[in-house]
Backbone as JSON Lines, residues from 0, in Angstrom:
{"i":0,"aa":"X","n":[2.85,8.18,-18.79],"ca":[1.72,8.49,-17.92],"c":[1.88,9.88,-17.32]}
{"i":1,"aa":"X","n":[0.98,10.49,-17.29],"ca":[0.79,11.95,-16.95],"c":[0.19,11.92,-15.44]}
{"i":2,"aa":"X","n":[1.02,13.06,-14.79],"ca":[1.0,13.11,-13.05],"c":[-0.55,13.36,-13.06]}
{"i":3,"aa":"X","n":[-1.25,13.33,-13.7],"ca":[-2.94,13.47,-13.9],"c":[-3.82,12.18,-13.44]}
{"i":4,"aa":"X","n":[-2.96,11.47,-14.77],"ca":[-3.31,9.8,-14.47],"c":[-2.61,9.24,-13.48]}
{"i":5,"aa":"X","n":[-1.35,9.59,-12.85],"ca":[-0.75,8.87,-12.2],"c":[-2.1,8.83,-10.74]}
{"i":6,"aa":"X","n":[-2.43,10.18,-10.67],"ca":[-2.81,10.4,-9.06],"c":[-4.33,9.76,-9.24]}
{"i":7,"aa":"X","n":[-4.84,9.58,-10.39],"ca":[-6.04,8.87,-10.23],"c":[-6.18,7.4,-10.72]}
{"i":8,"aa":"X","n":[-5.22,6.59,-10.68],"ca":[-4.83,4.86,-11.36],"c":[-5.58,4.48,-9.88]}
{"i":9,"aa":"X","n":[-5.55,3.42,-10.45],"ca":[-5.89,2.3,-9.48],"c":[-4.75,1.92,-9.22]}
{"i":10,"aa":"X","n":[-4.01,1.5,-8.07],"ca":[-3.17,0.48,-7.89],"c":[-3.17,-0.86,-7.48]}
{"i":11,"aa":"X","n":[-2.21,-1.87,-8.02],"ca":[-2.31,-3.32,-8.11],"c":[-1.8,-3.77,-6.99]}
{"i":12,"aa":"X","n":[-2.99,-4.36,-5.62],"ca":[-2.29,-4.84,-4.93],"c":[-1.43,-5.63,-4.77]}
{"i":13,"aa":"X","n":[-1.56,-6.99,-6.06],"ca":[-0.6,-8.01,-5.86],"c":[0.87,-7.34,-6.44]}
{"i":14,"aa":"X","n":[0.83,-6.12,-6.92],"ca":[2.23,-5.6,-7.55],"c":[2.63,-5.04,-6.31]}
{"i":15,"aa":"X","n":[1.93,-4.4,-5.52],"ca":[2.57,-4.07,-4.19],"c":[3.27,-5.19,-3.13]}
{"i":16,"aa":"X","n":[2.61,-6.16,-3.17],"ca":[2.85,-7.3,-2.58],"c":[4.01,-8.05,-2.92]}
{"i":17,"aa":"X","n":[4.06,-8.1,-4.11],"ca":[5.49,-8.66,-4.83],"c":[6.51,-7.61,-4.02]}
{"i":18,"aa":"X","n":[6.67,-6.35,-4.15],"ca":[7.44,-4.91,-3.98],"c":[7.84,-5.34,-2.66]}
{"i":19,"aa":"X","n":[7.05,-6.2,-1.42],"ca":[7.17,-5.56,0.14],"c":[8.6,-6.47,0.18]}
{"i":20,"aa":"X","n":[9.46,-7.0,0.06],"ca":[10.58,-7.35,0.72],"c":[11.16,-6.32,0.31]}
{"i":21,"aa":"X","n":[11.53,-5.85,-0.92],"ca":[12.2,-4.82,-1.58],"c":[11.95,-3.66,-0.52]}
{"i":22,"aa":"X","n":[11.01,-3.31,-0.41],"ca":[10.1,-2.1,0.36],"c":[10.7,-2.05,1.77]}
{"i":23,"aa":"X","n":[11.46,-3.13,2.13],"ca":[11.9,-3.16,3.52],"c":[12.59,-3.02,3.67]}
{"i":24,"aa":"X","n":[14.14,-3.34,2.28],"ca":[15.07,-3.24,2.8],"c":[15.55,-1.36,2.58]}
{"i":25,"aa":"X","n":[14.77,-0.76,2.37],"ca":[14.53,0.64,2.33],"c":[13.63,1.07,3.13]}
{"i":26,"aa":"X","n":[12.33,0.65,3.56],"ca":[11.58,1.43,4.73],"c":[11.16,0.27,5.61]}
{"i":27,"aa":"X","n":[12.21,0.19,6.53],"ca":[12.14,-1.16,7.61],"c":[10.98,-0.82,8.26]}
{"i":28,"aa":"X","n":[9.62,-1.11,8.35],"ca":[8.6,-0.57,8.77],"c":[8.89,-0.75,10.63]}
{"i":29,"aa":"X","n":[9.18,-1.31,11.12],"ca":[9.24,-0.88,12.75],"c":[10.54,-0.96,12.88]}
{"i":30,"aa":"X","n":[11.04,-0.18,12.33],"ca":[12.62,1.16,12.69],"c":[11.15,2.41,12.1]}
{"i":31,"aa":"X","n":[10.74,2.58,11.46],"ca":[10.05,3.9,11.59],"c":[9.25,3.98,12.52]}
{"i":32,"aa":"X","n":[8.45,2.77,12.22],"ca":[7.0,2.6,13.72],"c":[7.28,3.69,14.72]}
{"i":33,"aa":"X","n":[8.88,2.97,15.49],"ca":[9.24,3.49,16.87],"c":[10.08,4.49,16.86]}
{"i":34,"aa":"X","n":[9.9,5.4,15.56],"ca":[10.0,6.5,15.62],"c":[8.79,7.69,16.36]}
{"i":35,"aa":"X","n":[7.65,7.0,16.62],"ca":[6.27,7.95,16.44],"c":[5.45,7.17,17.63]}
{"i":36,"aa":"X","n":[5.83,5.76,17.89],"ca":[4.83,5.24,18.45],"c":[5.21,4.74,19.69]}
{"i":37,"aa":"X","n":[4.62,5.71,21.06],"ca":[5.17,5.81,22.84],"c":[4.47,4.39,23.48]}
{"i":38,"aa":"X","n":[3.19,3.53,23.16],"ca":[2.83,2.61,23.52],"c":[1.84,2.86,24.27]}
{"i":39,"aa":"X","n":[1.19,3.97,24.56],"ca":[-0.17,4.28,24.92],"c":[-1.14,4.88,24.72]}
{"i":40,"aa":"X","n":[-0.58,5.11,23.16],"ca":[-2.1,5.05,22.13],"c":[-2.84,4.46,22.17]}
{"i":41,"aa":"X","n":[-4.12,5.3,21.83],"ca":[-5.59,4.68,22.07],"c":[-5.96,3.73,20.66]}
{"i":42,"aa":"X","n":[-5.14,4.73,19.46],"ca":[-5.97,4.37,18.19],"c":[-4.52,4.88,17.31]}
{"i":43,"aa":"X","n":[-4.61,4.22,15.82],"ca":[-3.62,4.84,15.05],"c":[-4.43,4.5,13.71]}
{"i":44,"aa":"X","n":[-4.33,5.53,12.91],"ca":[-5.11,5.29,11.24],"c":[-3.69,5.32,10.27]}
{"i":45,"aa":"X","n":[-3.72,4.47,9.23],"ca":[-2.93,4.17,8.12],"c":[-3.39,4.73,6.99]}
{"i":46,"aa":"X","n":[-3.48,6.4,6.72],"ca":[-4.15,6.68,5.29],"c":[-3.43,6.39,4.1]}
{"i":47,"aa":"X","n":[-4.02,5.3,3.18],"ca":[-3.74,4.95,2.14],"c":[-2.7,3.95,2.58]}
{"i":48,"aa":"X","n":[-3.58,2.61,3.24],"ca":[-2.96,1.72,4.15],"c":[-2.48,0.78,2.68]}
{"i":49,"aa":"X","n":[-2.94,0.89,1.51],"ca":[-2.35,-0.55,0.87],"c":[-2.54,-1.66,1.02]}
{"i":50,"aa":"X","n":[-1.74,-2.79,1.18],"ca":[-1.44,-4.02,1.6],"c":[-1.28,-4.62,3.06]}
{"i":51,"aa":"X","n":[-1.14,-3.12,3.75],"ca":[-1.25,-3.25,5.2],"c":[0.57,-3.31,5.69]}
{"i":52,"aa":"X","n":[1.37,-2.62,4.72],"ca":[3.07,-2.5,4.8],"c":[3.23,-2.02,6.22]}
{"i":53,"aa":"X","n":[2.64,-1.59,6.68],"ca":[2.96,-0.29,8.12],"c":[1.38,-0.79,8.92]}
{"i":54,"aa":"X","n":[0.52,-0.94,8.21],"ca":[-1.27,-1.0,9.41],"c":[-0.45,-2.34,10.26]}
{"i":55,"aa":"X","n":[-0.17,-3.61,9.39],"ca":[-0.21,-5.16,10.61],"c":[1.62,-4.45,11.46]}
{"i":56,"aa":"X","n":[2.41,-4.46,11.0],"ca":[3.63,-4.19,11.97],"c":[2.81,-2.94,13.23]}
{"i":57,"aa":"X","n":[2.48,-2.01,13.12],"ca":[1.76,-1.24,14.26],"c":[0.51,-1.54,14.43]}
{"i":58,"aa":"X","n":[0.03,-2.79,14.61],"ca":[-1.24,-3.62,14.93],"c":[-0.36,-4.18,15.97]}
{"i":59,"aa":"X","n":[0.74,-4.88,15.57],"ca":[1.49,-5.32,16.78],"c":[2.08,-4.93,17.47]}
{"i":60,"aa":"X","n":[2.93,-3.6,17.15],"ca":[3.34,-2.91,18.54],"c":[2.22,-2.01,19.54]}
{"i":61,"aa":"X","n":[1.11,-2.08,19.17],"ca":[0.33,-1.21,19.85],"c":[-1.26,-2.43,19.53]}
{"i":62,"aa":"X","n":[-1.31,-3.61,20.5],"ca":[-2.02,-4.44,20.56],"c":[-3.1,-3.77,21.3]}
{"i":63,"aa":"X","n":[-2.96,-3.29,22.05],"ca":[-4.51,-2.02,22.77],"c":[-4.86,-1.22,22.46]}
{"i":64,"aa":"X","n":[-4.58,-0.65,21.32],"ca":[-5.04,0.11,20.16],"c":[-6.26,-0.31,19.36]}
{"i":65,"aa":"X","n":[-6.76,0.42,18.72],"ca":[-7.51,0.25,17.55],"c":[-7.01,0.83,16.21]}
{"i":66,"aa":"X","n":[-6.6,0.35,15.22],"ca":[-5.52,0.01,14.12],"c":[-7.05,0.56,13.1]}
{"i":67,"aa":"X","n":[-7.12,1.86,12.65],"ca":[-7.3,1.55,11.71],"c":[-6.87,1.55,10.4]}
{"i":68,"aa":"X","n":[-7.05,0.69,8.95],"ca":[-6.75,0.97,7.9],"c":[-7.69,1.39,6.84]}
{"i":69,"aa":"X","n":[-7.19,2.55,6.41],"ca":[-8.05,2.92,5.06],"c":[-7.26,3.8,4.1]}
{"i":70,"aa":"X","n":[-8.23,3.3,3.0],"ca":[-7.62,3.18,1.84],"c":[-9.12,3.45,0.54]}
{"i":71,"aa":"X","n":[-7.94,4.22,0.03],"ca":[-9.81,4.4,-1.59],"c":[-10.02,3.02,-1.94]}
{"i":72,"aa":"X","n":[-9.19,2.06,-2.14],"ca":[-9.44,0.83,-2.81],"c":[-10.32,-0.68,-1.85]}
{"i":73,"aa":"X","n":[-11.51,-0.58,-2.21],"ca":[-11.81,-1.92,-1.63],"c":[-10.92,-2.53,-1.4]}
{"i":74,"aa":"X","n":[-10.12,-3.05,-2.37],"ca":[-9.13,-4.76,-2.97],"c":[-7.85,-4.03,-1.71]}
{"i":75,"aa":"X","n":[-7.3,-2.78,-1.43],"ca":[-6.54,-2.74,-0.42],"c":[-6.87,-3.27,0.38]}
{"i":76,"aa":"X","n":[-7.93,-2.96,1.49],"ca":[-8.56,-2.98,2.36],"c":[-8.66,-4.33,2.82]}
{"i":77,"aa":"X","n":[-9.33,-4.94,1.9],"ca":[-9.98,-6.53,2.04],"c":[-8.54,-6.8,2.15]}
{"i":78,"aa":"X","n":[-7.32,-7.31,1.09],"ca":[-6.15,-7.43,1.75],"c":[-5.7,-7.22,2.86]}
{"i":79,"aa":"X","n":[-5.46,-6.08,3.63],"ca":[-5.03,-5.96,5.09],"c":[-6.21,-6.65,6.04]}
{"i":80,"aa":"X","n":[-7.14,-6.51,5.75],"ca":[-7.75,-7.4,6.88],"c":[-7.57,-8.92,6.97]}
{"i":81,"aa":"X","n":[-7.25,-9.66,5.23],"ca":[-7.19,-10.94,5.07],"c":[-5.71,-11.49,5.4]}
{"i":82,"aa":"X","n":[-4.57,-10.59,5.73],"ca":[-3.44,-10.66,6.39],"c":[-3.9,-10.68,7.65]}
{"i":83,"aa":"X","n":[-4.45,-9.75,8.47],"ca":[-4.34,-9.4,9.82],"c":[-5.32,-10.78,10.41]}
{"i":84,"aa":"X","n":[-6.33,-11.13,9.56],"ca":[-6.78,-12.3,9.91],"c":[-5.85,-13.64,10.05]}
{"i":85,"aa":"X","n":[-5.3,-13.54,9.0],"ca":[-3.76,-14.28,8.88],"c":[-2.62,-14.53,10.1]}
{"i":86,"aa":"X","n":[-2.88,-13.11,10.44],"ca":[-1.74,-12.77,11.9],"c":[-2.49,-13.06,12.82]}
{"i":87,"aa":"X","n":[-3.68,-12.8,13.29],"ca":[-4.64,-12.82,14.02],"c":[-4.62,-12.02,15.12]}
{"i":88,"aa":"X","n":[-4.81,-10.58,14.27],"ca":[-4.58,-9.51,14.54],"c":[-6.13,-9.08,14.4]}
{"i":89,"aa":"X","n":[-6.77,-8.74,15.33],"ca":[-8.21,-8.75,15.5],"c":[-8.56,-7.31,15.91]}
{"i":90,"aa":"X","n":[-7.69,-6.2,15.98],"ca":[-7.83,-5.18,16.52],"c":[-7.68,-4.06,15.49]}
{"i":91,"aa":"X","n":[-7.72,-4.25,13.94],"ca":[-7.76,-3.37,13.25],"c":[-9.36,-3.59,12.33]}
{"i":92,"aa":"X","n":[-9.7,-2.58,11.76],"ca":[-10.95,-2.37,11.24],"c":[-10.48,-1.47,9.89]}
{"i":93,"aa":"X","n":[-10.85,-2.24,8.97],"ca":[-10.71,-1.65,7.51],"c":[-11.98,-0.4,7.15]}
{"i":94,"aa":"X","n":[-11.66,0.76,6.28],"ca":[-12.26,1.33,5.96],"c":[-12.19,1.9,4.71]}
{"i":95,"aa":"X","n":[-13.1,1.9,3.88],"ca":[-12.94,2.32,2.42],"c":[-13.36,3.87,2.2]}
{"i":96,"aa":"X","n":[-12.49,4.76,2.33],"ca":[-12.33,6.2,1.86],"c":[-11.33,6.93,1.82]}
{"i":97,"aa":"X","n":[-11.4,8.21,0.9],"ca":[-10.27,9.13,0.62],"c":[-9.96,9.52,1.65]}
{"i":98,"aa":"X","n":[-8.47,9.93,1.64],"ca":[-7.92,10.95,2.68],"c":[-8.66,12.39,2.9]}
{"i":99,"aa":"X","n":[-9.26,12.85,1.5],"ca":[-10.2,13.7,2.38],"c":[-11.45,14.05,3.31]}
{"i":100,"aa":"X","n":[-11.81,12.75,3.23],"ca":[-13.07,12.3,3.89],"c":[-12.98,11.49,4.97]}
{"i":101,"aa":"X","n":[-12.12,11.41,5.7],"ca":[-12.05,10.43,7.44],"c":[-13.25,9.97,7.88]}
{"i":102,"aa":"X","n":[-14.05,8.95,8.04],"ca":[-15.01,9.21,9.45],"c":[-14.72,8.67,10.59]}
{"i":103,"aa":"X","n":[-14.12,9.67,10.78],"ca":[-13.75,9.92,12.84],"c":[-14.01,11.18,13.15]}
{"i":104,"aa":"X","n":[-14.25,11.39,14.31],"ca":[-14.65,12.51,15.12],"c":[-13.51,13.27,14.99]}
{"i":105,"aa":"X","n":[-13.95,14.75,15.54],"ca":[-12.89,15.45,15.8],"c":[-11.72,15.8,17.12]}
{"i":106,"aa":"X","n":[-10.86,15.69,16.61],"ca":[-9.92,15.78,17.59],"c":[-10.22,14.18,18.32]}
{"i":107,"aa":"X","n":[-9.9,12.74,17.87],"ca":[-10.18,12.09,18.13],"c":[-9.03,10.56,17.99]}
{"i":108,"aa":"X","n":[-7.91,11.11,17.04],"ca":[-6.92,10.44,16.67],"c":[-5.3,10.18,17.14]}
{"i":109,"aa":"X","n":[-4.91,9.45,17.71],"ca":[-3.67,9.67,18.31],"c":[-2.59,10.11,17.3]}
{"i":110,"aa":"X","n":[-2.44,9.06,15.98],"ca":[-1.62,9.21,15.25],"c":[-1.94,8.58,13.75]}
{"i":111,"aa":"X","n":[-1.67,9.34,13.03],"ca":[-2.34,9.78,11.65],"c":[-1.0,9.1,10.64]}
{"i":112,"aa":"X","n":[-0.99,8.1,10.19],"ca":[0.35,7.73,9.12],"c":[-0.31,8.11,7.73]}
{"i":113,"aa":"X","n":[0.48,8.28,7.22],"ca":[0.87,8.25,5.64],"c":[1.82,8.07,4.9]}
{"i":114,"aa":"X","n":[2.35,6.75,4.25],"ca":[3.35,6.14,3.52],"c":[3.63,6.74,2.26]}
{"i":115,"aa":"X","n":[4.48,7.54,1.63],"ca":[4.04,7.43,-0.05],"c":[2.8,6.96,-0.09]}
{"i":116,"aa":"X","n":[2.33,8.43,-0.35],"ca":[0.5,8.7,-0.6],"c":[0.48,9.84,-0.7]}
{"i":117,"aa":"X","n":[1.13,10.57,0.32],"ca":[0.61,12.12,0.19],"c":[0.69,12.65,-1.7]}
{"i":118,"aa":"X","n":[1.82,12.51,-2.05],"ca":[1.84,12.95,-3.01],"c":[1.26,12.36,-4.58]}
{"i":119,"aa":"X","n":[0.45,11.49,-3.9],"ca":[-0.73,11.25,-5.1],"c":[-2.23,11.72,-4.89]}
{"i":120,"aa":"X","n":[-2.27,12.04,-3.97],"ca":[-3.91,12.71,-3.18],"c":[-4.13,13.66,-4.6]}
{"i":121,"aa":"X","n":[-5.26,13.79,-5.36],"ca":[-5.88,14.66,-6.08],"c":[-6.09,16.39,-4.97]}
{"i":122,"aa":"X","n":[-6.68,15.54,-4.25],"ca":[-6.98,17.35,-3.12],"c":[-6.07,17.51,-1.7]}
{"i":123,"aa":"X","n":[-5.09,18.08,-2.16],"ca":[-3.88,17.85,-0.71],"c":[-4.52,18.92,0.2]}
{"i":124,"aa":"X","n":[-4.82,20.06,0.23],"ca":[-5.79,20.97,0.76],"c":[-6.47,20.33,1.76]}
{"i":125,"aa":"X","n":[-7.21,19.19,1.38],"ca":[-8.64,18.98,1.71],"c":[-7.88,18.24,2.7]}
{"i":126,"aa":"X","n":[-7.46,16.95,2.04],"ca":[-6.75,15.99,2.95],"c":[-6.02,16.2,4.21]}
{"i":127,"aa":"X","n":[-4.86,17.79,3.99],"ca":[-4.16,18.09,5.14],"c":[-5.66,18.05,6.45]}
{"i":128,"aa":"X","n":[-6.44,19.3,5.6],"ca":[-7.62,20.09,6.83],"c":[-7.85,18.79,7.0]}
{"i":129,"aa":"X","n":[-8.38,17.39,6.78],"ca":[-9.02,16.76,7.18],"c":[-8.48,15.96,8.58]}
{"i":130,"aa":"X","n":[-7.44,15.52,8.12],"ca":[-5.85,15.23,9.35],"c":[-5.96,16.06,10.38]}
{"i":131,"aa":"X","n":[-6.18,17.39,10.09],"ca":[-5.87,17.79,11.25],"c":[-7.25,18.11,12.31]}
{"i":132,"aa":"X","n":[-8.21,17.78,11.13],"ca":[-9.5,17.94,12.02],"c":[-9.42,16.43,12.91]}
{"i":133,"aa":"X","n":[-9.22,15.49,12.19],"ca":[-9.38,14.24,13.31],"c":[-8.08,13.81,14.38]}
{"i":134,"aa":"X","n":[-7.16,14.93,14.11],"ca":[-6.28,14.79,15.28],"c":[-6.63,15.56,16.72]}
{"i":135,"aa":"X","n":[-6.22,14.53,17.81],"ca":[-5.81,14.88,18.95],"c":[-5.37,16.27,18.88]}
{"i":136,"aa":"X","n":[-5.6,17.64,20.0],"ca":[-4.53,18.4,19.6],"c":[-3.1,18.0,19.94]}
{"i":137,"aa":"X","n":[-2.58,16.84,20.8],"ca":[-1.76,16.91,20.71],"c":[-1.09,15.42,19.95]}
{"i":138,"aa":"X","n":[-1.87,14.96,19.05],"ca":[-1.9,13.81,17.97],"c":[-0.22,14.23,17.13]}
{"i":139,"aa":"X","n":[-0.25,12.75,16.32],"ca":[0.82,13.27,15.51],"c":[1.02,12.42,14.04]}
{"i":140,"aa":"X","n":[1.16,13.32,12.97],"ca":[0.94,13.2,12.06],"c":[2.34,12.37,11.24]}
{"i":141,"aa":"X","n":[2.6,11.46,10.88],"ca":[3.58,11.47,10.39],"c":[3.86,11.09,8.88]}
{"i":142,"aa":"X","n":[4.56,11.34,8.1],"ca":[4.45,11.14,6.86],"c":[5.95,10.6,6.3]}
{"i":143,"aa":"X","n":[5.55,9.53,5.47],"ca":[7.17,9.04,4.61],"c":[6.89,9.17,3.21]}
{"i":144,"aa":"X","n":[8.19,10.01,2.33],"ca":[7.81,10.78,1.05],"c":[9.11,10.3,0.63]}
{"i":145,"aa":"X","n":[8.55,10.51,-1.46],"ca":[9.4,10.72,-1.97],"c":[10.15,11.81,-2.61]}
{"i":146,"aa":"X","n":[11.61,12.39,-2.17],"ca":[11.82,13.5,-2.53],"c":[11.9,13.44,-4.2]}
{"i":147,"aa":"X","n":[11.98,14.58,-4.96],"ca":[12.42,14.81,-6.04],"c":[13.69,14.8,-6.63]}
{"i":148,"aa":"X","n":[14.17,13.65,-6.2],"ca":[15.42,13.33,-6.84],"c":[15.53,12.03,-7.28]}
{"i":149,"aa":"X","n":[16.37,11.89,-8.56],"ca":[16.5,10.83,-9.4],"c":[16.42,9.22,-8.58]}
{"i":150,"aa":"X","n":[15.61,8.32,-9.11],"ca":[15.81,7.16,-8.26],"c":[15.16,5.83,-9.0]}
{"i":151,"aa":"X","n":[15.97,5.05,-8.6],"ca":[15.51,3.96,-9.45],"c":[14.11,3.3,-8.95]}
{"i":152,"aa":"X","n":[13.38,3.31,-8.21],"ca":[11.78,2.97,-7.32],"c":[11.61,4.43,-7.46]}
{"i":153,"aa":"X","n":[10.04,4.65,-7.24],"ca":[9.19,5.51,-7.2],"c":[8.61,6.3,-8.01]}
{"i":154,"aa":"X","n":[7.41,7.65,-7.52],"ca":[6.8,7.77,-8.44],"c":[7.42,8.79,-9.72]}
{"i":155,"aa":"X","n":[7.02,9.11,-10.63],"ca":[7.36,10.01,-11.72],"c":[7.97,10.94,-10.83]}
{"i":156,"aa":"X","n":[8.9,12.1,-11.33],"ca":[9.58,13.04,-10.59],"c":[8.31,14.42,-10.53]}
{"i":157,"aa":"X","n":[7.37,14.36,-11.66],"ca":[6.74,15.69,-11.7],"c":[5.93,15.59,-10.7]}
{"i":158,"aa":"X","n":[5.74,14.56,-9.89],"ca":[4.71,14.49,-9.05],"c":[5.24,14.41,-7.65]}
{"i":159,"aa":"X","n":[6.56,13.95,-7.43],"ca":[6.89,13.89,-6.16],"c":[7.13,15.39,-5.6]}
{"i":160,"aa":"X","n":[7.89,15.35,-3.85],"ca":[7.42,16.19,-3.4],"c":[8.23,16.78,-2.54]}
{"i":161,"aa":"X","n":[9.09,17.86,-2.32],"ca":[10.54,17.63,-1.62],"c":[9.93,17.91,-0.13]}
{"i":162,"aa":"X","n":[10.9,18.07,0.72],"ca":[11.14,18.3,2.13],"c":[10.37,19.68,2.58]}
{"i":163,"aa":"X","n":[10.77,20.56,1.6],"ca":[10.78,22.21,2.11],"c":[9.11,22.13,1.2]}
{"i":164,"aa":"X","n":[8.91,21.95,0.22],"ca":[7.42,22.1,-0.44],"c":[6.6,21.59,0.6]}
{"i":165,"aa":"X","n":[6.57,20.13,1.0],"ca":[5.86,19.66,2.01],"c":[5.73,20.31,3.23]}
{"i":166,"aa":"X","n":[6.67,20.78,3.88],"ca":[6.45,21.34,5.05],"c":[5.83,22.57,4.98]}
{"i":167,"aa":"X","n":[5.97,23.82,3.78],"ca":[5.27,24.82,3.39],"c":[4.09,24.43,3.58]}
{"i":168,"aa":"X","n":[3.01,23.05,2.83],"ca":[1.58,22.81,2.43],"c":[1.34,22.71,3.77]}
{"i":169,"aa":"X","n":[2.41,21.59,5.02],"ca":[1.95,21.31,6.2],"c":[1.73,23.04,7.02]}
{"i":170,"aa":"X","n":[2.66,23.7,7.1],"ca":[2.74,24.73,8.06],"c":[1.49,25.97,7.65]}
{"i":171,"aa":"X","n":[1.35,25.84,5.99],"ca":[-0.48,26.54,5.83],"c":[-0.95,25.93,6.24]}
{"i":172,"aa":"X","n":[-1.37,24.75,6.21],"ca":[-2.39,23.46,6.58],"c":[-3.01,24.41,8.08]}
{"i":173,"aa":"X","n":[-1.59,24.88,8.84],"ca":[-1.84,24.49,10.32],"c":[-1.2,23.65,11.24]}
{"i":174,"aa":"X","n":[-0.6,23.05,10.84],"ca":[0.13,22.03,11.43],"c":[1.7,23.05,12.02]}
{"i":175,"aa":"X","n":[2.55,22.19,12.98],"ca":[3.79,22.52,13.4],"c":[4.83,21.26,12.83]}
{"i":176,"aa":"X","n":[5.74,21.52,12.27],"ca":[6.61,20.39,11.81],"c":[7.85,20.58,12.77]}
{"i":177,"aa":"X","n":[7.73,19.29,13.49],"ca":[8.83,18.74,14.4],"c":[10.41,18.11,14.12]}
{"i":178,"aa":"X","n":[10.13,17.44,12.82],"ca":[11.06,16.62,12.33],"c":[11.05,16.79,11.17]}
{"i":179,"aa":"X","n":[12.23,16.61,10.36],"ca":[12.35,16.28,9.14],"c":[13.69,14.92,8.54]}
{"i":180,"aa":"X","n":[13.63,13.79,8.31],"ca":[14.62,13.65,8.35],"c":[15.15,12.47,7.17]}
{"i":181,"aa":"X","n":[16.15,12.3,6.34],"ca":[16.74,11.74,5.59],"c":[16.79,10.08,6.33]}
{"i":182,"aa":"X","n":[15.92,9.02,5.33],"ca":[16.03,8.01,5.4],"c":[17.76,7.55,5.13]}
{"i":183,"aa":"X","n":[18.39,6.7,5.83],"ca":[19.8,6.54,6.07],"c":[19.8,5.21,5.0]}
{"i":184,"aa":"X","n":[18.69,4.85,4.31],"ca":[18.48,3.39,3.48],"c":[18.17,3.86,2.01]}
{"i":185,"aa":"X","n":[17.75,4.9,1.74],"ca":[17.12,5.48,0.22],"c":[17.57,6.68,0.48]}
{"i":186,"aa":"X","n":[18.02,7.22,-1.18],"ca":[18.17,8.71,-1.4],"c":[17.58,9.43,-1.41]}
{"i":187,"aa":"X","n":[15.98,8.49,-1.54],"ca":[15.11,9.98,-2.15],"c":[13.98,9.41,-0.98]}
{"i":188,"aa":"X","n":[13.82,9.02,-0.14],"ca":[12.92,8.97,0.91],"c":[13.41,9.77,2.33]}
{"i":189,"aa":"X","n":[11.85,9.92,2.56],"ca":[12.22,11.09,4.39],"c":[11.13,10.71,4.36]}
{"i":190,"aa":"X","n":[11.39,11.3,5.82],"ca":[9.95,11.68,7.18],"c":[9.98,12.43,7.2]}
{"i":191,"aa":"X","n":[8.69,12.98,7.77],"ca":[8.29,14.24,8.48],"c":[6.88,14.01,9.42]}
{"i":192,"aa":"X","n":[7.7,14.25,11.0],"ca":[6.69,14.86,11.95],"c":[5.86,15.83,11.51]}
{"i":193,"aa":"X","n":[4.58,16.3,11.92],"ca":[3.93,17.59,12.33],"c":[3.01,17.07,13.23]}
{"i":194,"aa":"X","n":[2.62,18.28,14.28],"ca":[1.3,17.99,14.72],"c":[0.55,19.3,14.68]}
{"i":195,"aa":"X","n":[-0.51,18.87,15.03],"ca":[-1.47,20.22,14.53],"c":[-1.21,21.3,15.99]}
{"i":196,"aa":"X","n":[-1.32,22.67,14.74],"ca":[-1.24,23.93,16.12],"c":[-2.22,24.32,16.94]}
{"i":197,"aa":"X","n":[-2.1,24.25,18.58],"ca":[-2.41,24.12,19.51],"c":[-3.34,25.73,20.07]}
């Protein structure tokens, strides 16, 4: 498969779903959460929410929030809500669109996630400007990637995305990068803070 096709497949939610224990014992989703999240957020968006791996765990630490998830895929979407209904988690609202296309206002977002996604976006350009148009100025963006190094999970190597490339696209974008930092569970996963410049 060619990084062409990779970035425009559909993905299989129930193959993701099978993946999430695996998925945890490498990205414990709230050990990252409370990396990013102070508890008096208004709102938090999950771009390219999936299965809802990261939207339902920060549905629950931030219950006075508004959670949203979106995702290109209907079949994601409907999933995280048919979990969160499950949890009875009533405070998130599914939405079906690209990362380059948000509809939220501007300057309107506390905190902006992105799981392994960035580096399948067809228009990373578009997507950054779009992030940073619906952030707070003092919002915060956070992102978990796969670096370009050999690994038994993840995507093709021609497509992933290292530390220093990413922060280059973020710091044209506009953005300020705060953090960068080596997952202590996977070789080839990190974070990265930014928030947009002020």
């Amino acid at each position: 498969m060619s990084s062409t096709e990779h970035q425009h497949r559909e993905f299989d939610p129930h193959h993701f779903m099978s993946m999430e224990a695996k998925r945890k014992s490498f990205m414990p989703p709230d050990e990252i959460l409370t990396k990013i999240i102070v508890g008096d957020e208004t709102n938090f968006v999950d771009v390219g929410c999936g299965p809802g791996f990261f939207t339902l765990p920060a549905a629950m630490m931030l219950p006075q929030a508004k959670i949203y998830a979106v995702d290109r895929q209907q079949n994601m979407v409907d999933l995280t809500l048919s979990r969160a209904k499950e949890a009875s988690l009533d405070h998130i609202a599914g939405i079906v669109a690209p990362s380059s296309a948000l509809p939220f206002e501007d300057h309107s977002i506390d905190i902006a996630f992105m799981s392994m996604v960035y580096h399948d976006v067809v228009d990373p350009v578009e997507t950054l400007a779009e992030i940073k148009r619906v952030l707070r100025p003092h919002g915060k963006f956070y992102l978990v990637e796969w670096d370009k190094v050999e690994s038994e999970l993840g995507p093709p190597l021609a497509i992933r995305i290292t530390p220093d490339e990413l922060q280059a696209q973020l710091l044209t974008a506009g953005f300020t990068v705060t953090s960068i930092e080596r997952s202590p569970h996977h070789v080839a996963v990190y974070f990265v803070l930014a928030t947009p410049h002020t």
